[in-house]
C-alpha positions as CSV (number, residue, x, y, z in Angstrom):
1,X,7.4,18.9,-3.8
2,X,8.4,16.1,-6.5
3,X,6.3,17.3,-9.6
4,X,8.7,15.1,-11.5
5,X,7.4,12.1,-10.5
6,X,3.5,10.6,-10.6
7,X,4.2,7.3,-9.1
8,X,4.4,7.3,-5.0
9,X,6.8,5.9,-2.4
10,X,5.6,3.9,0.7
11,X,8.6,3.2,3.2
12,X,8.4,1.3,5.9
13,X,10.6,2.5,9.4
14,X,12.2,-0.1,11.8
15,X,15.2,-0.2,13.1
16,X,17.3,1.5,10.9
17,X,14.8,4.4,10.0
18,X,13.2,5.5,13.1
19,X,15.2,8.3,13.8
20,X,14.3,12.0,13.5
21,X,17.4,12.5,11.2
22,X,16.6,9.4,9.1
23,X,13.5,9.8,8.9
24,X,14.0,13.2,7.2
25,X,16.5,12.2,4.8
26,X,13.7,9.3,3.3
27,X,10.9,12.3,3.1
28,X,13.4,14.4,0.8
29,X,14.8,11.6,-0.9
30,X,11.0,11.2,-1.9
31,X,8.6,9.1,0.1
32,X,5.4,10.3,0.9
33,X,3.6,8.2,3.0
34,X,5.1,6.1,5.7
35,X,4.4,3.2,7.3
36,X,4.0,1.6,10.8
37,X,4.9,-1.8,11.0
38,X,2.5,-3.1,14.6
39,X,4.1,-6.5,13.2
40,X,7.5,-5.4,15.2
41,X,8.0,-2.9,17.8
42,X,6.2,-1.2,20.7
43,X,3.2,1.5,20.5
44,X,5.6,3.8,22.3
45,X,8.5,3.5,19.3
46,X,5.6,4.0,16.2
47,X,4.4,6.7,18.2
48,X,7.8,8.5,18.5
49,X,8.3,7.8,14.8
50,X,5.0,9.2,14.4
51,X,6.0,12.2,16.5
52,X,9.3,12.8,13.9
53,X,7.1,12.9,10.5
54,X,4.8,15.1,12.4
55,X,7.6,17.6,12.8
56,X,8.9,17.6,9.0
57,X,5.7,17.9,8.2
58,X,5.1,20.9,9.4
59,X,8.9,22.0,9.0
60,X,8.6,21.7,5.1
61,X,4.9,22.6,5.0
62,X,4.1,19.4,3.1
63,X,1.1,16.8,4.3
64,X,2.8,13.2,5.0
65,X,1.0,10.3,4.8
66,X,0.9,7.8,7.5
67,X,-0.4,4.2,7.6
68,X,-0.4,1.5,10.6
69,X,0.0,-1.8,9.1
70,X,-1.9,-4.5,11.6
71,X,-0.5,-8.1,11.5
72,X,-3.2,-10.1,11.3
73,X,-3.7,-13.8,12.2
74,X,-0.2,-14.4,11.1
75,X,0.2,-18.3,11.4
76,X,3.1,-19.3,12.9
77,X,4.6,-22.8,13.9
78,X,5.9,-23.1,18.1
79,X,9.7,-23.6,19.0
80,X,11.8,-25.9,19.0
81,X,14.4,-27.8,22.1
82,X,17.6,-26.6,20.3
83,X,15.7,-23.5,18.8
84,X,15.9,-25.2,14.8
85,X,16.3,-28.3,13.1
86,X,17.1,-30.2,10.2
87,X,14.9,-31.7,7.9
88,X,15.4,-34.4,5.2
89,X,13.4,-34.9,1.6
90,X,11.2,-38.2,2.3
91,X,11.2,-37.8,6.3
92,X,8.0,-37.8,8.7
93,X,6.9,-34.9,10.5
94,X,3.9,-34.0,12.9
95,X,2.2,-31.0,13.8
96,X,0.4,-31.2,17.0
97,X,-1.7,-29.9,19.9
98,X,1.3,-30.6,22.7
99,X,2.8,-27.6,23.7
100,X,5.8,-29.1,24.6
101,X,9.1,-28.1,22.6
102,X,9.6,-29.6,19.1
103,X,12.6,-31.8,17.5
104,X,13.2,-33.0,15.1
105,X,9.7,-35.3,14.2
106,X,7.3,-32.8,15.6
107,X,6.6,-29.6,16.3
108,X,3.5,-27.4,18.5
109,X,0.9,-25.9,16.0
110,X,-1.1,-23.3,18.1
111,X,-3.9,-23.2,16.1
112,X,-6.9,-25.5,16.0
113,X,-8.8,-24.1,13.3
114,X,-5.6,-25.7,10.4
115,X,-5.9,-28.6,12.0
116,X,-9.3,-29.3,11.9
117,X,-9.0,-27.5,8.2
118,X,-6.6,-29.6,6.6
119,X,-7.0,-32.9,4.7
120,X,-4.8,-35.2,3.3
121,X,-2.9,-34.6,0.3
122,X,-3.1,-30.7,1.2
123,X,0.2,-29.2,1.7
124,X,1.8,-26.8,4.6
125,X,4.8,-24.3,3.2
126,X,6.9,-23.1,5.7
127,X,8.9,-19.9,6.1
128,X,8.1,-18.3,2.8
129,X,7.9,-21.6,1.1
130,X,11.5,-22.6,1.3
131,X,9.9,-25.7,3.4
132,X,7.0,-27.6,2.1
133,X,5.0,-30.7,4.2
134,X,2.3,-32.1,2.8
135,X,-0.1,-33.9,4.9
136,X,-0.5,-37.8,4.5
137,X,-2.8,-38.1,7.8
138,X,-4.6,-36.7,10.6
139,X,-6.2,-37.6,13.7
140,X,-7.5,-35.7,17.3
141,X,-5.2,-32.8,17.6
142,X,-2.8,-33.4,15.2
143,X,-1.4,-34.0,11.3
144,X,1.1,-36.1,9.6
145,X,3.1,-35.4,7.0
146,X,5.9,-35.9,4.7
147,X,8.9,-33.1,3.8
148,X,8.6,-32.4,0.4
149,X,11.3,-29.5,-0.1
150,X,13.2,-28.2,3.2
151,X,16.3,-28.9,4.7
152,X,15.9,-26.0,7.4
153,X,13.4,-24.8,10.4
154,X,13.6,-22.7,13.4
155,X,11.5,-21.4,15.7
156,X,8.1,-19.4,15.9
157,X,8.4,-19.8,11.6
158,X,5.8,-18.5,9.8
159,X,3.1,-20.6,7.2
160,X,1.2,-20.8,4.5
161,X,-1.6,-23.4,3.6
162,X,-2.2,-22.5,-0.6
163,X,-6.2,-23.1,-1.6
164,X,-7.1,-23.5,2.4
165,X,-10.1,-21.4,3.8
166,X,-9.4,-20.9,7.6
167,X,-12.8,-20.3,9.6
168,X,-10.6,-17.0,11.3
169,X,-11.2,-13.7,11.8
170,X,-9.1,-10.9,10.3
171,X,-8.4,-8.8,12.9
172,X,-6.9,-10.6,16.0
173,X,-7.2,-9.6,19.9
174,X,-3.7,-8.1,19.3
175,X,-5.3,-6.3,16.1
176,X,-7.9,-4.8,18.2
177,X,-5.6,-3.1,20.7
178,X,-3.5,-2.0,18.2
179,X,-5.6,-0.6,16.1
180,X,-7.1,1.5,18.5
181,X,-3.9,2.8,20.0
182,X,-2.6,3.7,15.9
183,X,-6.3,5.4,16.1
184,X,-5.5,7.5,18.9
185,X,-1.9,8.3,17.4
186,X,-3.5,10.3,14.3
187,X,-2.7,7.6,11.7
188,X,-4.3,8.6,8.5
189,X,-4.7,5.1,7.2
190,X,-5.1,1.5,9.2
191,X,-3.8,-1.5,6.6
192,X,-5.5,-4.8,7.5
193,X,-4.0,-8.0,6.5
194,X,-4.9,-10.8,5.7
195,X,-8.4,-9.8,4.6
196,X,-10.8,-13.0,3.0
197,X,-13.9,-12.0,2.7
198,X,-16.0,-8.7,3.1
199,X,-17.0,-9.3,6.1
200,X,-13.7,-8.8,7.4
201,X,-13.7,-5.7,5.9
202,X,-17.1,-4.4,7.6
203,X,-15.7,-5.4,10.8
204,X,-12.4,-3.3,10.5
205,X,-14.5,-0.2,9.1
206,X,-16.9,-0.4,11.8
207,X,-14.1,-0.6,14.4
208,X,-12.3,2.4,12.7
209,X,-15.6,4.3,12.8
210,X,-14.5,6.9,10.5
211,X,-11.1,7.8,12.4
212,X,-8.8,6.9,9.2
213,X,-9.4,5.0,5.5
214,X,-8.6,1.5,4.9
215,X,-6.2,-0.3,3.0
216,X,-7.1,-4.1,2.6
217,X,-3.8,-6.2,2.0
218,X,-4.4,-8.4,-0.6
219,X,-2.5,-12.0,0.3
220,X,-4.9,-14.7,0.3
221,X,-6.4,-16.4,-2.6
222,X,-9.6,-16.2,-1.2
223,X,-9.4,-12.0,-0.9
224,X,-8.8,-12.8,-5.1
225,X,-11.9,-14.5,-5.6
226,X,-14.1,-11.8,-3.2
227,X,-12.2,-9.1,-4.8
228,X,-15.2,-6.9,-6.1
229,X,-16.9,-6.7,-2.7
230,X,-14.2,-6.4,-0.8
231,X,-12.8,-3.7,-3.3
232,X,-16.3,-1.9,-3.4
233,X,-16.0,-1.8,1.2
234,X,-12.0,-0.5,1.3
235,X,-10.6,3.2,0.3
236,X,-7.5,1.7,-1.1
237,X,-5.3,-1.8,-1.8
238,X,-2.3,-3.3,-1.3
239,X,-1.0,-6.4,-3.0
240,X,1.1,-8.0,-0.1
241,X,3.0,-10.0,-2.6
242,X,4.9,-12.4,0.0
243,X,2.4,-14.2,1.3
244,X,0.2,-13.8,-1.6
245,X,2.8,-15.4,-4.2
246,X,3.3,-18.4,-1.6
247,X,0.0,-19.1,-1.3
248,X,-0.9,-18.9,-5.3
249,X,1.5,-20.2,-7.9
250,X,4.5,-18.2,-8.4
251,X,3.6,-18.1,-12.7
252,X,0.4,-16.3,-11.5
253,X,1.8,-13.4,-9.6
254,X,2.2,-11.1,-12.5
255,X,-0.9,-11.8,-14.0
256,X,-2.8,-11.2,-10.6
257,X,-0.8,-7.7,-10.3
258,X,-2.0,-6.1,-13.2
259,X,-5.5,-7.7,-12.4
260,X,-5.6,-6.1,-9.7
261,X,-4.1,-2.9,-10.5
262,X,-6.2,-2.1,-13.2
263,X,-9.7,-3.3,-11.2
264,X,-8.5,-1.0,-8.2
265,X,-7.5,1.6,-10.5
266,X,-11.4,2.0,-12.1
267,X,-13.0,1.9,-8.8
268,X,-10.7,4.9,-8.7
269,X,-8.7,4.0,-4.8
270,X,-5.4,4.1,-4.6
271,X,-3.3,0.6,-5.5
272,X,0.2,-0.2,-3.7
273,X,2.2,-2.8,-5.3
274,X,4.5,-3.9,-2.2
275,X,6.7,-6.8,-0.8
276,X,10.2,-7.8,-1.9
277,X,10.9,-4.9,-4.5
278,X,14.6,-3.9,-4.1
279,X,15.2,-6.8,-1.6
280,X,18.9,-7.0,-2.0
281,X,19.4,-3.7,-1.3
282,X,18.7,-4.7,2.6
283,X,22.1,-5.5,2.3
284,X,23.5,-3.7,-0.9
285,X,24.2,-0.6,-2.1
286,X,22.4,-1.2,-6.0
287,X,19.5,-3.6,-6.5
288,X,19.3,-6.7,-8.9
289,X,18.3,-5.9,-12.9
290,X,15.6,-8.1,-11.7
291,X,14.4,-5.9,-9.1
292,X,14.8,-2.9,-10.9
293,X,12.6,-4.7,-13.8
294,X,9.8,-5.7,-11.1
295,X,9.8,-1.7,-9.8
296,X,9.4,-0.8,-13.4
297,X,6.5,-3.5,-13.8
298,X,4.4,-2.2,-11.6
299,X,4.8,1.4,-12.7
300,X,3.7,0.2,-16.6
301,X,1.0,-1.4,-14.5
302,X,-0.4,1.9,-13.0
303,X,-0.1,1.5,-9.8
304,X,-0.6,4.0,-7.7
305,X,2.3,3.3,-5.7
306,X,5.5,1.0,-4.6
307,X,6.5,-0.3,-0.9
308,X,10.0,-0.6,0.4
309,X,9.5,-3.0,3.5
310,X,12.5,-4.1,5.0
311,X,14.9,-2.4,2.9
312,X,14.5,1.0,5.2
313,X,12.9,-0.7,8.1
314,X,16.1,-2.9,8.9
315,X,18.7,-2.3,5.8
316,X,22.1,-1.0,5.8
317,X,20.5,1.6,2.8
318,X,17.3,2.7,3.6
319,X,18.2,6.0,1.7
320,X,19.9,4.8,-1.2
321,X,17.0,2.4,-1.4
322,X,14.9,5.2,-2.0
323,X,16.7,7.0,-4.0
324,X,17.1,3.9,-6.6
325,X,13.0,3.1,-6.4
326,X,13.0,7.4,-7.5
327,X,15.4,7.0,-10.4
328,X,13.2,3.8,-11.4
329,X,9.9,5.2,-10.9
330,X,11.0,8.6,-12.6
331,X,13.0,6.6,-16.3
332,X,9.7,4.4,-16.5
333,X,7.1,7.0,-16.5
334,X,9.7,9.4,-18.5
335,X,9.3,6.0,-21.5
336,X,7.1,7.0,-25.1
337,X,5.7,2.8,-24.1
338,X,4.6,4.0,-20.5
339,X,3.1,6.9,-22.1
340,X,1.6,4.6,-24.8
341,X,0.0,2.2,-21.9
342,X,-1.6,4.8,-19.8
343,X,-3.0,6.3,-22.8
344,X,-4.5,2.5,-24.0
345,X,-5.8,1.6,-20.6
346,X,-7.8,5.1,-20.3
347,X,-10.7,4.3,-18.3
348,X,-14.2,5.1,-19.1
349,X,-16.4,8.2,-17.6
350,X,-18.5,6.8,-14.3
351,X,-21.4,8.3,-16.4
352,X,-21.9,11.4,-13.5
353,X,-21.6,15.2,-13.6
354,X,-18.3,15.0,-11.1
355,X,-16.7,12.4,-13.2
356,X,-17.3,14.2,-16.6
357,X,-15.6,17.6,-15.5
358,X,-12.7,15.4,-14.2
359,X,-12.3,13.5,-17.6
360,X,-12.7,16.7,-19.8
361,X,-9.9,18.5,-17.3
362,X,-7.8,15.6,-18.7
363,X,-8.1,16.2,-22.4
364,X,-8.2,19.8,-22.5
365,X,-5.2,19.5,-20.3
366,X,-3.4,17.8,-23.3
367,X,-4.9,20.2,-25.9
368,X,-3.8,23.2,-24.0
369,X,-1.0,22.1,-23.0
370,X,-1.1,22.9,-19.6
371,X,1.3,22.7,-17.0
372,X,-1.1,21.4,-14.3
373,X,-4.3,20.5,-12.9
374,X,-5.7,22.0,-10.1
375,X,-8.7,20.4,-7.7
376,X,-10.4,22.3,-5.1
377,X,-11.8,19.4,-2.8
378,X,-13.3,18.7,0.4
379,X,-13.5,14.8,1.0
380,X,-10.3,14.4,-1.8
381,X,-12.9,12.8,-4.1
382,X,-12.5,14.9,-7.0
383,X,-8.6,14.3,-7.0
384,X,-9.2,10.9,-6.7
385,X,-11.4,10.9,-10.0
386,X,-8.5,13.0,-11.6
387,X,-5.6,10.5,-10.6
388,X,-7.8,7.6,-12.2
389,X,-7.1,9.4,-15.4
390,X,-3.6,8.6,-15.0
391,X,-2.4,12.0,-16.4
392,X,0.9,13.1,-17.6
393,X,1.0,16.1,-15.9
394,X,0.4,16.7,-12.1
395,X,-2.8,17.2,-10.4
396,X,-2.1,19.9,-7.5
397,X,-5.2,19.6,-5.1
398,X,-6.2,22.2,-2.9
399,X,-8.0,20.8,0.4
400,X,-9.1,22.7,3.7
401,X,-8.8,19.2,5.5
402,X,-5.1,18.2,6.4
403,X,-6.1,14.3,7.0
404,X,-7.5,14.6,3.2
405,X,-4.0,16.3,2.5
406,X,-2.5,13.3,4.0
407,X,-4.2,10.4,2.5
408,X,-4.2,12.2,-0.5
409,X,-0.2,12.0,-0.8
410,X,-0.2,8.0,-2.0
411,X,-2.5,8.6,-4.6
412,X,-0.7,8.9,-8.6
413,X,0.3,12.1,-9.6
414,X,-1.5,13.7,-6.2
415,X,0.4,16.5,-4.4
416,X,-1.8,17.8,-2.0
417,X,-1.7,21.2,-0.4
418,X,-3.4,22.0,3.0
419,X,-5.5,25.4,2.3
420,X,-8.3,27.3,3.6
421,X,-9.9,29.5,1.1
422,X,-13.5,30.9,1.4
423,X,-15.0,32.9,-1.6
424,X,-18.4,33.0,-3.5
425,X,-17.0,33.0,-7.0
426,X,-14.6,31.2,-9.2
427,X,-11.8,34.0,-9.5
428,X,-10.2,34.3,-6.3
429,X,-9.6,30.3,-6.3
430,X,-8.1,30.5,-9.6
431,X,-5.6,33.4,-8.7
432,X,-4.9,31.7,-5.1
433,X,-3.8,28.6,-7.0
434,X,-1.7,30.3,-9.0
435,X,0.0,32.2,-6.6
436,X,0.6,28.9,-4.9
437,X,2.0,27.7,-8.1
438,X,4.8,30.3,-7.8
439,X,5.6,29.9,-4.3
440,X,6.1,26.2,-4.7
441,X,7.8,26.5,-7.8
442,X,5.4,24.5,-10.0
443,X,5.0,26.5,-12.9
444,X,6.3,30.1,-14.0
445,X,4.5,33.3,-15.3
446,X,2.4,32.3,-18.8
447,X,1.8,28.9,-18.0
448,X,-1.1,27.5,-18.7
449,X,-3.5,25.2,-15.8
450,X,-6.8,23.8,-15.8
451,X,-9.0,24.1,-12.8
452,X,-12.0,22.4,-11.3
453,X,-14.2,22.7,-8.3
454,X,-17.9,23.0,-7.2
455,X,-20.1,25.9,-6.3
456,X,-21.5,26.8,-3.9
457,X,-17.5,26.7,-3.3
458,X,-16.3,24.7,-0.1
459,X,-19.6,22.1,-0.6
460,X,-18.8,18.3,-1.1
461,X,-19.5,16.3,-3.9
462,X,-20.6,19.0,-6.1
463,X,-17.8,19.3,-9.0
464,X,-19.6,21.4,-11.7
465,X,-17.1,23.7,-13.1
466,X,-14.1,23.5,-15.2
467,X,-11.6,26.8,-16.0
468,X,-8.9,27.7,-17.9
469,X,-6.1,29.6,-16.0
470,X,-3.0,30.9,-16.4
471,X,-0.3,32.0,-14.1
472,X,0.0,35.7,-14.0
């Protein structure tokens, strides 16, 4: 257990992290949730990756948390005779209805809805942006436009279409089936992209039925402007910066992220900052100053927690890549300035009983100095309410529901531990922590921790007490 550390790692597994043996070496090089890409691979692969963190779980006796990412309606252009072409800056091109093979004037684009969407003067970026088409005409079943930037494109590429609302729903047919076979894995969280409005969001939960939380991906600029509602519906938030920074101006980016950290952060859910972190590392051994800066950023930022995507799902260092986002995370939070800006951005009381022990936990914590802050919880609600305080000293929650354990583990400065206690008074809970202290080497004999829970002990929702323990 990292108590050295607040700030969580999400890794993604592929190709070069699926293994047992890898998978192993990412868990005790410090991630804590991991996540299922249904974008690439087969059920049967994420459920054998599944099957591996299932096993170190219970081999070090920690919770792991678990999340299947769904694609989404993922727009994507058809292919091409000689499988790419080459584009010039001034040239004609057409999307169309024909399903026939593209060259190098035109090119299949399966989906009606952006056709009948688009107008003239709008603008199609291609592949991440790196080609950009903006539309000069239209007619039935197709659109004409003019390359703008772009000397390159291949087949099945991906697309964005910046300030466009697209009449589609979030969760495709493909969605669907996935979904429900990561829901009969055991995932402990479903991630749904591509998320515009709340509605989508009702849809997913309804589907989900209580099975795992949601995480709504935040990469449209239409998700921005629904944020509150959409926020208020989900258990937790990821900004998907790829598409989201092609689809809004790249100047805006940073502004959104600590937007949205700091909105996410006082509805008290857990925010992921993710997409493009340590991306040279997919291919060397030490990151970019730039990178490192943007892993930094979003720890100043209070994030919950940080994404590696393709740098362990296909790199040649998923480890190391690790193990650099640790030493980032761990020198930025270690800073007097990141000290200085969790203290400033303190959020306010939520003006109920729960809330209020939480908050004074906090303080007395600093006046005490104590070495930790212990929550006894049954839905994970009361940690929750501690993380949003953004402490400087670890919150160790105790929790008699492993999939609370588990989602528990990507929320800042969270490390949950799976326990059954029963009792009628406030003692035994205190001791039992303490003793769990020891055995997990969190704190020594003397030291000081401040404990909260609710009696009648074991019942939901009712945080009323707050106690000063010490490890004997």
């Amino acid at each position: 257990m990292n108590t050295n550390r607040r700030t969580k790692i999400l890794a993604t597994l592929g190709p070069a992290s699926n293994s047992k043996e890898v998978i192993e070496k990412l868990f005790c090089a410090g991630v804590g949730t991991f996540r299922l890409n249904f974008s690439h691979g087969t059920h049967d692969d994420h459920r054998a990756a599944l099957g591996h963190i299932r096993e170190i779980e219970a081999q070090y006796n920690q919770p792991i948390g678990i999340i299947a990412d769904m694609q989404g309606p993922k727009l994507r252009i058809g292919k091409f005779e000689n499988s790419s072409i080459e584009l010039e800056k001034g040239q004609g091109f057409r999307f169309d209805s024909d399903e026939t093979l593209g060259n190098e004037s035109r090119v299949y684009l399966p989906h009606k809805e952006v056709i009948d969407s688009m107008a003239v003067g709008s603008l199609i970026f291609l592949d991440d942006g790196k080609v950009r088409i903006e539309i000069t005409g239209r007619g039935e079943g197709y659109l004409d436009g003019v390359v703008q930037a772009g000397s390159h494109l291949s087949n099945n590429k991906g697309f964005n279409l910046p300030n466009i609302y697209l009449p589609i729903p979030a969760l495709t047919d493909k969605d669907r089936i996935d979904l429900e076979a990561a829901l009969e894995m055991g995932v402990d969280w479903i991630a749904q992209s591509f998320v515009q409005k709340p509605e989508d969001v009702q849809e997913a939960l309804e589907l989900i039925n209580g099975r795992a939380s949601l995480i709504v991906k935040i990469e449209k600029p239409s998700a921005l402007e629904n944020l509150e509602e959409i926020v208020d519906l989900a258990d937790g938030v990821m900004l998907a910066r790829g598409d989201l920074g092609v689809e809004i101006p790249p100047e805006d980016v940073p502004c959104v992220q600590k937007h949205v950290v700091r909105f996410v952060r006082d509805k008290g859910k857990p925010v992921i900052i993710a997409t493009q972190m340590l991306e040279s590392m997919i291919s060397n051994a030490r990151p970019t100053r730039a990178e490192a800066s943007d892993v930094a950023t979003a720890v100043y930022d209070g994030a919950d927690c940080v994404m590696l995507s393709a740098e362990t799902a296909a790199g040649e260092y998923p480890v190391k890549s690790v193990q650099m986002m640790d030493r980032i995370t761990k020198r930025t939070e270690a800073d007097e300035n990141y000290i200085e800006m969790m203290e400033a951005s303190r959020v306010d009381t939520l003006n109920c009983p729960s809330d209020a022990i939480t908050t004074a936990a906090y303080y007395i914590a600093q006046d005490v100095d104590a070495k930790l802050i212990v929550n006894y919880t049954m839905s994970g609600s009361t940690a929750l309410r501690t993380s949003r305080q953004r402490p400087e000293i670890s919150i160790l929650c105790l929790t008699p529901n492993i999939n609370v354990a588990r989602r528990l583990v990507l929320s800042y400065g969270v490390f949950p531990v799976h326990d059954d206690i029963k009792t009628e008074d406030f003692i035994g809970p205190a001791r039992h922590a303490a003793k769990i202290m020891l055995e997990k080497n969190l704190a020594k004999k003397g030291d000081l921790f401040i404990m909260t829970a609710g009696m009648p002990f074991g019942v939901a929702g009712t945080t009323n007490i707050l106690r000063i323990g010490e490890v004997e």
